[in-house]
C-alpha positions in Angstrom: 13.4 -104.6 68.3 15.5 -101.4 69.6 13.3 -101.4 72.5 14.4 -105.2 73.3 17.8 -104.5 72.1 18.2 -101.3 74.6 16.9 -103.6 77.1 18.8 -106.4 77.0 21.9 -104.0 76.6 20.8 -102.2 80.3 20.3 -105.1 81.6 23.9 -106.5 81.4 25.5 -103.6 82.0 23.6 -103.8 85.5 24.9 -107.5 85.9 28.3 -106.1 85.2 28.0 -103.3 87.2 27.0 -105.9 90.5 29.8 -108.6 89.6 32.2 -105.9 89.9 31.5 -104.2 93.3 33.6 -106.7 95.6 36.6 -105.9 93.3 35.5 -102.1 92.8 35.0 -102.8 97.3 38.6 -104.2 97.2 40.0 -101.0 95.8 38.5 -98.5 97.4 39.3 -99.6 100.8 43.3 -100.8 99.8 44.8 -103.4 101.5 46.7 -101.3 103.7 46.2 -101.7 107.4 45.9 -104.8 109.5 45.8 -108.2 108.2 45.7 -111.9 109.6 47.6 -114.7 108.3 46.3 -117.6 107.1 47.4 -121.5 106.6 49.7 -121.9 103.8 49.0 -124.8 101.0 51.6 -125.8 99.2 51.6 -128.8 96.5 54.6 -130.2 95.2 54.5 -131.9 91.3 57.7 -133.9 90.6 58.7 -134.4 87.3 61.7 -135.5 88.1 64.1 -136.4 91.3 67.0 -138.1 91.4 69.1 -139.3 94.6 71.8 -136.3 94.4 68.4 -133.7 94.6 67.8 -134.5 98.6 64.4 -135.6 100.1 61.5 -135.5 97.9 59.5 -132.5 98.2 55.6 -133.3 99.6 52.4 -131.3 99.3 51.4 -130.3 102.5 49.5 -127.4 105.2 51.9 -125.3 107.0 50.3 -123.7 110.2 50.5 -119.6 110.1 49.3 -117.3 112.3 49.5 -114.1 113.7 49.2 -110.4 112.3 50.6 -108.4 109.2 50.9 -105.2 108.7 50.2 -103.9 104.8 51.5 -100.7 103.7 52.2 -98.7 100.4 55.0 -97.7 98.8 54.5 -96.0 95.8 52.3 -98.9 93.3 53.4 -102.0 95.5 53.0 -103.3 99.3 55.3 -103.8 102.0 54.2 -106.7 103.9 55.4 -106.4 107.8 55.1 -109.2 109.9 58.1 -112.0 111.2 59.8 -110.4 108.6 59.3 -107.7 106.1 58.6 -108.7 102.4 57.3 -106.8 99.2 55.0 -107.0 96.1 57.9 -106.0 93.7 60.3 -108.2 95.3 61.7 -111.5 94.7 60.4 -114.3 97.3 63.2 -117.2 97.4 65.6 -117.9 99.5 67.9 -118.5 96.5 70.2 -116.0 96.3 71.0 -116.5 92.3 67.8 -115.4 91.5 66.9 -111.8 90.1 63.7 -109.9 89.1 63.0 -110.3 85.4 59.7 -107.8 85.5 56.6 -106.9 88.1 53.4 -105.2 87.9 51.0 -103.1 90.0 47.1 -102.3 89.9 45.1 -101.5 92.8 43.9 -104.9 93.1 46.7 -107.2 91.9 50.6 -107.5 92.4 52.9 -109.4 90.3 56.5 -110.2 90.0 58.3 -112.4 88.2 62.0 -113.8 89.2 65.0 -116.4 87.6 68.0 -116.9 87.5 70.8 -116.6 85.1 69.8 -118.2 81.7 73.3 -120.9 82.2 72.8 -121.5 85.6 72.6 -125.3 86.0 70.3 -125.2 89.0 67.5 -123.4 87.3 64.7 -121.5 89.1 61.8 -119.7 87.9 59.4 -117.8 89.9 56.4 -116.0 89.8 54.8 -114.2 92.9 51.3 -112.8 92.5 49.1 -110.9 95.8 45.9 -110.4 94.5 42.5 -109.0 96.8 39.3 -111.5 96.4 37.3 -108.6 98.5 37.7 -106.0 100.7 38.5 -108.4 103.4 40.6 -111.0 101.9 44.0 -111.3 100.0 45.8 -114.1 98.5 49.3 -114.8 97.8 50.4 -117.4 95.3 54.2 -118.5 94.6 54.7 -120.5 92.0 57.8 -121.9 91.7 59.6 -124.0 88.8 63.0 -125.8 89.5 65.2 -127.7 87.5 68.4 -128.4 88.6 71.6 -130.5 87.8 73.3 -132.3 90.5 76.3 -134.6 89.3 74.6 -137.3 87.6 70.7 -136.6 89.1 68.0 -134.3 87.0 66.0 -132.0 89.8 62.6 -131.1 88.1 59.4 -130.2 90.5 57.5 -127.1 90.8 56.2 -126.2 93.7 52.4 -123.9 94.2 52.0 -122.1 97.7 49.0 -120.1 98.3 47.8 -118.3 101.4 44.8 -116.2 102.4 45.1 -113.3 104.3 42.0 -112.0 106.4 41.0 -108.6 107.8 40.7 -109.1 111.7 36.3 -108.7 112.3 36.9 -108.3 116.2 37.0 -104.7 117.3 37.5 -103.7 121.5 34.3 -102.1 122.7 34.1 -98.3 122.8 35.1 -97.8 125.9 37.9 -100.3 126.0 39.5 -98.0 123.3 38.4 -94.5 125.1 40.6 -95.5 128.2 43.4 -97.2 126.3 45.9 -94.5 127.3 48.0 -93.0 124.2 50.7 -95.0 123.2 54.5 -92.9 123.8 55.7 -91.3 120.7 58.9 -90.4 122.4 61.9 -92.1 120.4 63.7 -94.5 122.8 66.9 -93.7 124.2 70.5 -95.7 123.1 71.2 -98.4 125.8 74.0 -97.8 128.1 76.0 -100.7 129.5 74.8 -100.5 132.7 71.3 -100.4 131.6 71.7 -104.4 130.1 70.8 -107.4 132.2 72.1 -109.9 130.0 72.3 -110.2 126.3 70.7 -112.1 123.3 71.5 -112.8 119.7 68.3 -114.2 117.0 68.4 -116.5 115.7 70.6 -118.7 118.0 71.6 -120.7 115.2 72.6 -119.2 111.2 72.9 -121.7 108.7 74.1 -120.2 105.4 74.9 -121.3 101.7 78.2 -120.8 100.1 77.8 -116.8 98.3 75.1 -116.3 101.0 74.7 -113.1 103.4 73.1 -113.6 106.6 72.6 -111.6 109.7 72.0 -111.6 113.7 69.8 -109.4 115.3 71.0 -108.4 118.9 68.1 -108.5 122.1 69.0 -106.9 125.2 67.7 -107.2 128.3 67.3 -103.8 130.5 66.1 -102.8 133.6 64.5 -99.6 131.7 63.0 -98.9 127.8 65.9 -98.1 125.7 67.1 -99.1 122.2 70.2 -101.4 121.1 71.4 -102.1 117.3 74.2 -103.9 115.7 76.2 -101.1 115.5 76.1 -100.8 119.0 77.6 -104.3 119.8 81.2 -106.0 119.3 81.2 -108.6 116.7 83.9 -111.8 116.2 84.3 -114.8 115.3 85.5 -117.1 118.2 87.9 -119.0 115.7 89.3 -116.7 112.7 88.3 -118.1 109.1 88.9 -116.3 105.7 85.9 -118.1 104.1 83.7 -115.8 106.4 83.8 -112.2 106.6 82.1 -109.9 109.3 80.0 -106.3 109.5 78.2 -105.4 112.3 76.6 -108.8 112.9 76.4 -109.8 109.3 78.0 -113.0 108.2 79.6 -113.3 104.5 80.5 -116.6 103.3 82.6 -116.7 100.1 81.3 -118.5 96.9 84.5 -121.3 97.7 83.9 -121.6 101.5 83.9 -124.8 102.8 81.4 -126.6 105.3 82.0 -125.8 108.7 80.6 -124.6 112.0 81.7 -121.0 113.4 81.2 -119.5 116.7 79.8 -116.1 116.9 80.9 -114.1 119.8 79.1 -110.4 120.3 79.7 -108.0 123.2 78.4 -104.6 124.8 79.8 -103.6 127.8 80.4 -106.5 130.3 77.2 -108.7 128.4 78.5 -111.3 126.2 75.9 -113.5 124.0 77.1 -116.4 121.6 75.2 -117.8 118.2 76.4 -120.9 116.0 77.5 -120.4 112.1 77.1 -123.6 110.3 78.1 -123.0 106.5 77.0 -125.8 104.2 75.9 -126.9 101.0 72.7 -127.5 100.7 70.9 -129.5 97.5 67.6 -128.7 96.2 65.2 -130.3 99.0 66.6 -127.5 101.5 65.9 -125.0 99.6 62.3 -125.7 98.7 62.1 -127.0 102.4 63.6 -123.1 103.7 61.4 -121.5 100.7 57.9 -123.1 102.3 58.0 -124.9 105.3 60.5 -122.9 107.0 59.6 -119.1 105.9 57.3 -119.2 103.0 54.6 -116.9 102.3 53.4 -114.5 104.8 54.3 -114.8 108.2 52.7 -112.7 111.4 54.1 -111.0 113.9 51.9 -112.0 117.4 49.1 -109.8 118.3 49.9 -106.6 120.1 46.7 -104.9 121.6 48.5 -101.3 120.9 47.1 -101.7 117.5 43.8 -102.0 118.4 42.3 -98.8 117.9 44.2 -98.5 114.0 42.1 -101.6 113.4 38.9 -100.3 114.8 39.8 -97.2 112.4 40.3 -99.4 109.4 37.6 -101.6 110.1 34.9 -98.2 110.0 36.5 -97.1 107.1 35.7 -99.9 105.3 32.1 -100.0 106.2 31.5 -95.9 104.8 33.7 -97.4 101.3 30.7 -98.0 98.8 28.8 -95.0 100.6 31.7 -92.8 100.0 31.4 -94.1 96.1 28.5 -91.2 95.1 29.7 -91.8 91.4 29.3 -95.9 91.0 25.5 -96.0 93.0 24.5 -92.9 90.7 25.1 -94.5 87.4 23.8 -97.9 88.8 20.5 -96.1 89.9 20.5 -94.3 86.5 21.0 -97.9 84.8 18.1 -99.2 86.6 15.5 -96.5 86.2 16.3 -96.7 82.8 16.0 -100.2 82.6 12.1 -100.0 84.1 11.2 -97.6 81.8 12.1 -99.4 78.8 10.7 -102.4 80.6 7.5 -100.2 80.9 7.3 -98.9 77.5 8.1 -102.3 76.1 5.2 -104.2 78.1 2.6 -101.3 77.2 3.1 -101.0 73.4 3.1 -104.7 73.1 -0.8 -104.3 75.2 -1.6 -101.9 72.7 -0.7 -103.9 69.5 -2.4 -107.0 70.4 -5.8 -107.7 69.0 -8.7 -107.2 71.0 -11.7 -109.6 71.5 -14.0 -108.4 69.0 -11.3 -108.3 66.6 -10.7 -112.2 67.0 -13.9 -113.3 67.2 -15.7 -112.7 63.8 -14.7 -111.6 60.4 -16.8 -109.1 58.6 -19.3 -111.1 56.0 -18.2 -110.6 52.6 -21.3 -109.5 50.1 -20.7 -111.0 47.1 -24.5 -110.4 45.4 -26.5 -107.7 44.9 -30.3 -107.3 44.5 -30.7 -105.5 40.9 -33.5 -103.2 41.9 -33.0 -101.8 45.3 -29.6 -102.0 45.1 -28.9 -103.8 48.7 -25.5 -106.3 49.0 -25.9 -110.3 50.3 -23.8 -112.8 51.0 -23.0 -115.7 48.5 -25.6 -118.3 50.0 -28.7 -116.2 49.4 -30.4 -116.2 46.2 -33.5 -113.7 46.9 -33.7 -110.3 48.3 -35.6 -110.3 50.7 -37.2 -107.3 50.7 -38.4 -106.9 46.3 -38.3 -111.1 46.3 -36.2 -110.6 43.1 -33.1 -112.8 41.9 -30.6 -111.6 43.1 -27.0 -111.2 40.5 -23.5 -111.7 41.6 -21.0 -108.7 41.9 -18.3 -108.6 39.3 
């Protein structure tokens, strides 16, 4: 019984042992590095929608593409693609909310997010990147509103999911030998006579009452060189005290009504002009901004620069479980273990059982005896054959 018992015991702590080496995979190679987006799912269940709430939120696929760049920073990720995002941050575009508590593991990222407990338009949120393997990673939002608008009751919550994927394609060897190396050299400030024309992204900002937006200048130059906000001339075309200005961020107050503003910016002689539209928006555009317009992970396009990094990354991973000496020594010790026991078991079970002879025929039991020679018979023989005398039973 020990035997079977140490057995059986070796036996699942193999089967554990093998069920965790994807996740054991997933850790040892990190999910920094390079990363393709996937589609992102997202299915709406309404509880409740009346008609103050806006259009009724659908379940549907929303196309993403492109590439991410993962990094760490301390326990969490920063997520760099269309735009930046992080594991210990909150994901809406509600500005109310605020981060209630997150988590980190090698493997899994949490963070929950609400808002205020007397808020009437109530949102809570909980945003979880998690690795299924080495080469995948999921992100999962779920999202639970329940908002009061004048006389309508706004209940849905809302699941988005997306699977990110380590690129498999890698440039042949000498593709990446004769790459030449990439410039290190920071980029000079642009002078005004360096500009062709100028840019501002995106070329329309819509913002909520209380909300903080910005524009991102993009020059055009006859020669490399680098242009910020602080660089540029920023003002509105028409004054407005609802909205306030610094360096190409827009302010509008918590009391500002709708509207649309002119944004004028300047460097040099180049001019470039955006539109402000301020307005309030119910709960549909928030849930549409939140998913269909920037939800989940969105990639940057591909830029062959990066090519050898994912070649790098992608070697790396392939040496992970051979680098783990520790994990494949206790897993071989489990196993020879596991046959010798096996062994043992098998042959001392061989040795106990019976042989043939052994099962075949009983030895006779004697029960009379011949009273002058003395010699044992069995109970059906009444002679002995050897005196002819009567034989007696034995007491």
């Amino acid at each position: 019984m020990i035997v079977r018992g140490w057995l059986r015991l070796n036996i699942a702590l193999f089967g554990v042992l093998l069920a965790a080496t994807p996740q054991r995979a997933a850790a040892q190679k990190g999910a920094e590095g390079e990363w393709r987006a996937g589609d992102l799912r997202i299915e709406a269940n309404v509880t409740s929608w009346g008609n103050d709430c806006g259009r009724r939120p659908a379940s549907a696929t929303v196309k993403r593409s492109g590439e991410v760049r993962i990094a760490k920073d301390g326990d969490h990720l920063v997520l760099v693609g269309e735009r930046m995002r992080r594991t210990d941050r909150c994901w809406s575009a509600n500005q109310a909310v605020y981060r209630v508590s997150t988590s980190a593991s090698p493997t899994y990222w949490k963070t929950v997010c609400r808002t205020r407990p007397d808020d009437p338009k109530t949102e809570l949120g909980t945003y979880v990147m998690r690795m299924l393997g080495p080469d995948q990673l999921e992100f999962s939002d779920v999202s639970q509103y329940d908002w009061a608008l004048n006389e309508s009751r706004c209940v849905a919550t809302i699941r988005s999911t997306q699977v990110l994927t380590r690129p498999r394609e890698t440039p042949k060897p000498s593709e990446a030998t004769e790459k030449p190396a990439a410039s290190t050299a920071p980029r000079p400030d642009c002078r005004a006579e360096d500009l062709r024309s100028l840019d501002l992204a995106p070329n329309k900002l819509e913002l909520e009452p209380g909300e903080r937006r910005c524009f991102r200048v993009l020059p055009r130059t006859q020669k490399s060189c680098k242009l910020d906000n602080r660089q540029v001339e920023w003002r509105l075309e028409k004054e407005d005290p609802a909205l306030s200005l610094a360096q190409g961020c827009v302010h509008a107050d918590e009391n500002a009504p709708e509207a649309e503003h002119t944004m004028l910016a300047r460097f040099g002689t180049s001019t470039a002009n955006a539109r402000i539209i301020v307005r309030h928006s119910d709960l549909s555009d928030l849930i549409a901004r939140q998913t269909l317009g920037g939800g989940g992970v969105v990639g940057r396009p591909h830029s062959s620069s990066d090519d050898a990094l994912a070649l790098r990354i992608e070697s790396e991973g392939k040496t992970a479980w051979v680098r783990d000496w520790r994990f494949w020594l206790l897993a071989l010790g489990i196993g020879f273990v596991t046959a010798l026991a096996l062994l043992f078991f098998t042959r001392r079970r061989a040795l106990a059982a019976p042989g043939p002879e052994e099962t075949s025929t009983a030895p006779p039991k004697l029960t009379k005896i011949c009273p002058k020679c003395g010699d044992r018979f069995e109970a059906h023989i009444s002679y002995c054959g050897k005196d002819g005398v009567e034989l007696e039973s034995v007491e």
